[in-house]
C-alpha positions in Angstrom: 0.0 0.0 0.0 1.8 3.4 -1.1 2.2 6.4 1.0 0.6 8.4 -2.3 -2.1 6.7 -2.8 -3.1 7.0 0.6 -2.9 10.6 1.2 -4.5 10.7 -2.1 -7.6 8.8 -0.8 -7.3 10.3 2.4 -7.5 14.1 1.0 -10.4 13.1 -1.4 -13.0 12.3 0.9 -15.7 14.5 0.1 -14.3 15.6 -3.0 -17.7 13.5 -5.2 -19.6 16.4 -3.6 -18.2 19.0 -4.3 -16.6 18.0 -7.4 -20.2 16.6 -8.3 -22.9 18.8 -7.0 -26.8 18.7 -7.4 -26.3 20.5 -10.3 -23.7 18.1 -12.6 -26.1 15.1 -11.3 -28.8 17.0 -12.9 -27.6 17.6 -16.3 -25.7 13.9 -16.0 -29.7 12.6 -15.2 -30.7 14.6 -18.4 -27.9 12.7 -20.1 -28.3 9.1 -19.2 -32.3 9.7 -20.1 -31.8 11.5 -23.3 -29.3 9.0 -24.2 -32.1 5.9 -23.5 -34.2 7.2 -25.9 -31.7 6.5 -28.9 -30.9 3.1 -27.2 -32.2 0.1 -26.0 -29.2 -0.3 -23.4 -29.4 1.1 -19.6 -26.9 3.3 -18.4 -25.4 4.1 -15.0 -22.9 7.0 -13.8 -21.6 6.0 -10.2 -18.7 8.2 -8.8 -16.7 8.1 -5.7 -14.4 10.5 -3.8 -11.9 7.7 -2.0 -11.7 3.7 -1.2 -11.8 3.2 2.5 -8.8 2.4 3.9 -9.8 -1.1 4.2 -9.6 -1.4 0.0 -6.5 0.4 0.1 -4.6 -1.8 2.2 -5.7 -4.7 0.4 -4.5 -2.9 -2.6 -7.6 -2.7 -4.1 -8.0 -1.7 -7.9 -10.3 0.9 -9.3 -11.2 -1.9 -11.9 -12.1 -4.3 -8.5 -14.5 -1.7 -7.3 -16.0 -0.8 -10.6 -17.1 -4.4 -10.6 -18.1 -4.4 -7.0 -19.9 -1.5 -7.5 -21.7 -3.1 -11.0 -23.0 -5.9 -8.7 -24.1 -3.8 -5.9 -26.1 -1.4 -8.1 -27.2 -4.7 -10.0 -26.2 -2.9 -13.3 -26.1 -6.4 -14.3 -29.7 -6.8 -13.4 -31.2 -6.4 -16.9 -33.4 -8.2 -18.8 -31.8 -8.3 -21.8 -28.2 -8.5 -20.2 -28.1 -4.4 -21.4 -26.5 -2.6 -18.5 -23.5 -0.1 -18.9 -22.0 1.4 -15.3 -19.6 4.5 -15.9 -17.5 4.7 -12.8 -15.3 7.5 -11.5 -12.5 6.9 -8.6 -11.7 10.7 -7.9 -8.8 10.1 -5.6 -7.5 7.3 -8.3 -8.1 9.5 -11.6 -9.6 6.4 -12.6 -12.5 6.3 -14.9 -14.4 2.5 -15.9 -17.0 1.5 -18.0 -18.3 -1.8 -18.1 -20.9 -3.2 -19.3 -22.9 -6.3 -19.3 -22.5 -9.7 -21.2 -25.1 -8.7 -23.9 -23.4 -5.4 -24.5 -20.0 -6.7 -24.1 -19.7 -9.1 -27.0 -20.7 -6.8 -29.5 -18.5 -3.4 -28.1 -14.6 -4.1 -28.4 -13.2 -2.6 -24.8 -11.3 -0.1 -26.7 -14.4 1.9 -27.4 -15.2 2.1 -23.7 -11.4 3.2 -23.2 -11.2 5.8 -25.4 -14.2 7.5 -23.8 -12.6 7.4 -20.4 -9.4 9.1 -21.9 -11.5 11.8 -22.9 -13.5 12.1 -19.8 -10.2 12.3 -17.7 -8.8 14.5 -19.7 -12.3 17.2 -19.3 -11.8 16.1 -15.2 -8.0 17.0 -15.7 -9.0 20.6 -16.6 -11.7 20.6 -13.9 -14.1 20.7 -16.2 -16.6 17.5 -14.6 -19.7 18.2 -15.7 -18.8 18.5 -19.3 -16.3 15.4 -18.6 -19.3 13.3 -17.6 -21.9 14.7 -20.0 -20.1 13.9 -22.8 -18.9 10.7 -21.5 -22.7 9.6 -21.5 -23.4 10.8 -24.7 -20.5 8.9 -26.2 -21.9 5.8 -24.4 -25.0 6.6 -26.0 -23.4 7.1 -29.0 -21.9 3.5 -29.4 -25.1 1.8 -27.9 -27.3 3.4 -30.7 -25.2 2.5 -33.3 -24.7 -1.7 -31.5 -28.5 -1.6 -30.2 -30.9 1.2 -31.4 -33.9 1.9 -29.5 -36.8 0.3 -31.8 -39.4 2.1 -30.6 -41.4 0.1 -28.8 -42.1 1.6 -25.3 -39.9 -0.4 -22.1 -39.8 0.0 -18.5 -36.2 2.2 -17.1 -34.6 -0.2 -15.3 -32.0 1.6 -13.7 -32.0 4.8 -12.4 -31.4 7.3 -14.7 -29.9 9.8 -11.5 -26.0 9.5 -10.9 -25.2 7.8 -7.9 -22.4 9.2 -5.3 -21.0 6.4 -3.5 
């Protein structure tokens, strides 16, 4: 466990609030449902200041809690296997996308990493509510075009609102 990345995680606590207030969870809501009209996918944006001090010491991974998280917001929980999570480890820089096995084996990984790059690099220049926006809106961009909406009316399974863990 580094020295760094401790003080890192210790300083950030807080920091999804205030880097990530009511209004950027607003326009990142706006998003996410704008984004489900042009796709039949379901998206969530989950972000987090710091790991506790429990992760880091077991030298826990951004990656290992972007799946933790998937599981405990049941992005997984679909019913066609459709769920995207965006994740965001403020204290780690660390930005993850996953998605779910239906979404997966049609979208290569370096889609979802080249929309992180560009969301850390809006976060870099403290700009995270464009960051995040756009991040959606590529996702959205890349479900459309692998699974367009067809019309048909379907129920919102996940929440459309941003989750700060």
């Amino acid at each position: 466990m580094g020295a760094t990345r401790i003080l890192r995680h210790t300083f950030a606590e807080g920091s999804a609030r205030r880097q990530f207030p009511a209004r950027t969870l607003d326009a990142i809501q706006h998003a996410v449902a704008d984004g489900e009209k042009r796709h039949s996918g379901q998206v969530m944006f989950a972000v987090e200041g710091a790991l506790p001090l429990r992760d880091l010491a077991r030298g826990r991974s951004a990656r290992d809690r972007a799946h933790e998280v998937f599981a405990h917001l049941r992005v997984w929980d679909t019913h066609h296997n459709s769920g995207v999570l965006i994740y965001v480890l403020l204290a780690d820089h660390a930005i993850e996308i996953l998605a779910d096995r239906g979404i997966a084996a049609k979208v290569d990984e370096a889609e979802w990493k080249s929309i992180c790059a560009q969301m850390q690099q809006r976060f870099a220049a403290g700009e995270f509510e464009r960051g995040a926006v756009d991040g959606v809106r590529a996702v959205a961009d890349i479900l459309a075009k692998h699974f367009p909406a067809d019309g048909s009316a379907r129920a919102n399974e996940l929440p459309d609102r941003p989750v700060v863990l």
